[in-house]
Each structure stands twice: as structure tokens, then as C-alpha cells.
C-alpha positions as CSV (number, residue, x, y, z in Angstrom):
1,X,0.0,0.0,0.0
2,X,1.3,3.5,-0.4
3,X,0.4,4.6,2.8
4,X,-1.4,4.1,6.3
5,X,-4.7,5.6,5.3
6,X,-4.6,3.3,1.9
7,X,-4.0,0.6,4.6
8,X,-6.7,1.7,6.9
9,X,-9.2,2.0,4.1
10,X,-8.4,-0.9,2.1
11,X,-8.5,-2.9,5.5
12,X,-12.4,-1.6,6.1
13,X,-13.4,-2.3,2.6
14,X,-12.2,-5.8,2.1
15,X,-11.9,-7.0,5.8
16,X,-14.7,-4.7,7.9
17,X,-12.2,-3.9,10.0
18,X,-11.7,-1.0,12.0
19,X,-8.7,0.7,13.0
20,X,-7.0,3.8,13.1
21,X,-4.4,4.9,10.3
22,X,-2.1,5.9,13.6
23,X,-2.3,2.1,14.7
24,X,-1.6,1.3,11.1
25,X,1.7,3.9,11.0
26,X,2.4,2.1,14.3
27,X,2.3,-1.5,13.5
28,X,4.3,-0.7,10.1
29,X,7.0,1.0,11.9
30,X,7.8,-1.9,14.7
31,X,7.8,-4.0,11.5
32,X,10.6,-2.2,10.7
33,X,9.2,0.3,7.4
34,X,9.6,3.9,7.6
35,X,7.4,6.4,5.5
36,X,9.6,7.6,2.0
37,X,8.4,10.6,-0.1
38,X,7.8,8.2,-3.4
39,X,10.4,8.9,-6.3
40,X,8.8,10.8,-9.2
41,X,9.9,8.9,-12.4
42,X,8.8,8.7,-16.2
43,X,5.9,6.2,-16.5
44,X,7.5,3.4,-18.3
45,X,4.8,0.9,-19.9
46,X,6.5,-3.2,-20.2
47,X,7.4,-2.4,-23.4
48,X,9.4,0.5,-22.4
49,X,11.1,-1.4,-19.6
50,X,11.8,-4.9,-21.9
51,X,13.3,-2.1,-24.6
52,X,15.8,-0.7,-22.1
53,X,16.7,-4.0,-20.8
54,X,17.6,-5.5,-24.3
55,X,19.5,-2.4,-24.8
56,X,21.7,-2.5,-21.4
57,X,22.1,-6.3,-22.3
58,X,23.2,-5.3,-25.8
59,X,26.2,-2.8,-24.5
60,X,27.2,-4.5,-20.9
61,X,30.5,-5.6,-22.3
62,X,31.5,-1.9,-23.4
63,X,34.8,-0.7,-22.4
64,X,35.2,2.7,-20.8
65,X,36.6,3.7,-23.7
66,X,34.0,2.8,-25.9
67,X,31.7,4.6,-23.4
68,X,33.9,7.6,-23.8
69,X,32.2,8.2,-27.3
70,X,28.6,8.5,-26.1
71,X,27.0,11.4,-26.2
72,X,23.6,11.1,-24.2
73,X,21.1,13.9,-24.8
74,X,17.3,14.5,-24.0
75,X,14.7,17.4,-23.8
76,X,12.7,17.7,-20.6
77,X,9.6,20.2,-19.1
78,X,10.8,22.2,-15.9
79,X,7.4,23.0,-14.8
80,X,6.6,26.0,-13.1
81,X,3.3,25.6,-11.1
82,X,3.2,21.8,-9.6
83,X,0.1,21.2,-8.2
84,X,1.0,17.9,-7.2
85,X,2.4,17.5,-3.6
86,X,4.1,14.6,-1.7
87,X,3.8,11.1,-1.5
88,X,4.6,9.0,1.1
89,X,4.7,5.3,1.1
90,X,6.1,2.4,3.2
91,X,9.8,0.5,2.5
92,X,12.4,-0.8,4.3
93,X,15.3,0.4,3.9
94,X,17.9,-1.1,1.6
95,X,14.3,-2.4,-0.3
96,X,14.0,-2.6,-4.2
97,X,12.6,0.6,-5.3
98,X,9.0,-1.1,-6.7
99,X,6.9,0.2,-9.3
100,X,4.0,0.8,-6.8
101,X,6.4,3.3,-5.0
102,X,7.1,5.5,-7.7
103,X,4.7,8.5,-8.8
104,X,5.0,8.6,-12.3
105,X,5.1,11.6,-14.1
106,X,4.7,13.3,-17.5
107,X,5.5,15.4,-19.7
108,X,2.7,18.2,-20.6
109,X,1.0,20.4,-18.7
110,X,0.5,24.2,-18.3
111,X,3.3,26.4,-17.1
112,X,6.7,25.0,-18.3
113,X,10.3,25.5,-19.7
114,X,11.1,23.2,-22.2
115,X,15.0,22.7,-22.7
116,X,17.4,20.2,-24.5
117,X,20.6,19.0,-23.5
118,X,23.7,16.7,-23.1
119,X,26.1,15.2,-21.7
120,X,29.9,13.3,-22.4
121,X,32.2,11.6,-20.6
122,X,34.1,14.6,-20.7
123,X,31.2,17.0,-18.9
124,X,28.5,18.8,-19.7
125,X,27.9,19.7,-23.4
126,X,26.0,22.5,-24.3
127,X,21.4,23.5,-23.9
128,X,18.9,25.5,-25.3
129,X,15.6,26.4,-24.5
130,X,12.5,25.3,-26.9
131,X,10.4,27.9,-27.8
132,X,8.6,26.3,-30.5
133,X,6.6,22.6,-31.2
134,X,10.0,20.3,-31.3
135,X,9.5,19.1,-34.5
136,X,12.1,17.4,-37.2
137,X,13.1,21.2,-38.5
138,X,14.0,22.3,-35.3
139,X,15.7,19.0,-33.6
140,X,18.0,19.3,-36.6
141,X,18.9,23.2,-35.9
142,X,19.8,22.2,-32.4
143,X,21.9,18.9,-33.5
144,X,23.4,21.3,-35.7
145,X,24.3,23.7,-33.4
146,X,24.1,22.7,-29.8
147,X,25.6,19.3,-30.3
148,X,28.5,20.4,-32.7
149,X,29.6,23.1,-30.1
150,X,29.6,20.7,-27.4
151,X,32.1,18.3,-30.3
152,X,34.2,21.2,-30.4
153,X,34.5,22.1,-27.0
154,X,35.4,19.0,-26.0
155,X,37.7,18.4,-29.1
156,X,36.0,14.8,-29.6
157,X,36.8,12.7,-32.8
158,X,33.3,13.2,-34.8
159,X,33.7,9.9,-36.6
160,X,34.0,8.3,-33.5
161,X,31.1,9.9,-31.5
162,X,28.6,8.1,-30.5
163,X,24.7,10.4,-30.4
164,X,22.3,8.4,-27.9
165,X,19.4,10.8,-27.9
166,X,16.6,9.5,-25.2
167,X,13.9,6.8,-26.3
168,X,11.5,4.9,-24.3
């Protein structure tokens, strides 16, 4: 359950059993869970999370020095009114973070920065802001631009770069 008053109710529902969410708290905590604010994630389908597997099996022999040549970028929302408060559910610690503990998130909604990015081995490569609908015009400009200053900066071999833009 995410929490003692998920507990409490889900207890009166299915078991017509009454009790208080403090006894709840209680008897979780001398059974050795504490209450966690709940990681905020991207919700990732099975598909998404079978993709990314196949993919980590595909490249967990790289070398560091083939890793050297990566290039990871990604575009994200900052959002500037965030309606959505904290969550709290109950783990041990030490647990496997589980999907039922995560609040997923996504992104749209009103009141946002939208910026891209990357990173290399070396550091941080160079970001822009989005003003506009990222379409294929655009994402081009900023490859063009953004990602070629951060291959110059970092004087990297551009036949040997790697560009792993995000994907689910």
C-alpha cells in the first residue's frame, strides 16, 4: 500500500475492519518500514522497460573507452506551477525501489520551460531552450548547433562519437 490511510481503508473495505491509520503507521513502523516521499519517475509501460533492458544487455560488455564516445542527450519540461504535492509510502530500507512506489510523471501540462541537453564523458555539453513545437526542422537546428559546439569544446573525434538521444 502506499500509505497508512490506503492501509486503513483498504482494511475496512475488504476486511470490515476498523482501526486507526495511527495504529496502522504504528504496527508498520515496529515491523521495521519507515514512510519515504515516493520517487517521481517517467511512466515506463513493459514495453518501455523490456526495450531498455535488451538495450543494457546489448552494450554491458563496453569498455570505458567505448563509453567515452557516447553522447547522451534528452529534452525535458521544468514546470513552473506543480500542483502535485508529496507522496509518502512504506519500504524498508535497503528495499528494491518497486513500481508501486514511484509517482509517475509526464510530460505536458500548463506552465513550463522546455529545454534540450547533453552530456559526455568529458562533462556537460552545451542546452537551449524550446520555444517552439519540437519538431524534425527544429531537432535538426539544435543537433546542428548545440551538439557540434559541445564536439568542439570537447575536441571529440566526430567519426568516432557516439549520439544516444533519449527513447523509451
Amino acid at each position: 500500500m502506499k500509505n497508512a490511510e490506503a492501509v486503513r481503508k483498504e482494511a475496512l473495505s475488504s476486511l470490515k475492519l476498523k482501526v486507526s491509520r495511527n495504529t496502522i503507521a504504528r504496527v508498520l513502523k515496529d515491523a521495521g518500514y519507515a514512510a519515504r516521499v515516493m520517487k517521481k519517475k517517467p511512466l515506463l509501460t513493459k514495453k518501455h522497460k523490456q526495450k531498455r533492458l535488451a538495450w543494457a544487455k546489448e552494450h554491458e560488455t563496453w569498455t570505458i573507452d567505448e563509453w567515452k564516445n557516447v553522447i547522451w542527450s534528452d529534452e525535458t519540461a521544468f514546470m513552473l506551477v506543480n500542483g502535485h504535492g508529496k507522496e509518502y509510502c512504506w519500504s524498508k530500507q535497503g528495499d528494491v525501489l518497486e513500481d508501486n512506489q514511484v509517482t509517475p510523471t509526464k510530460k505536458f501540462g500548463g506552465g513550463k520551460v522546455m529545454m534540450w541537453g547533453c552530456i559526455t564523458y568529458e562533462g556537460v555539453g552545451f542546452a537551449c531552450k524550446i520555444d517552439d513545437i519540437l519538431d524534425a526542422e527544429l531537432y535538426s537546428r539544435i543537433l546542428r548547433d548545440e551538439l557540434m559546439k559541445t564536439i568542439n569544446y570537447y575536441h571529440l573525434d566526430l567519426s568516432e562519437v557516439i549520439f544516444q538521444q533519449d527513447w523509451k
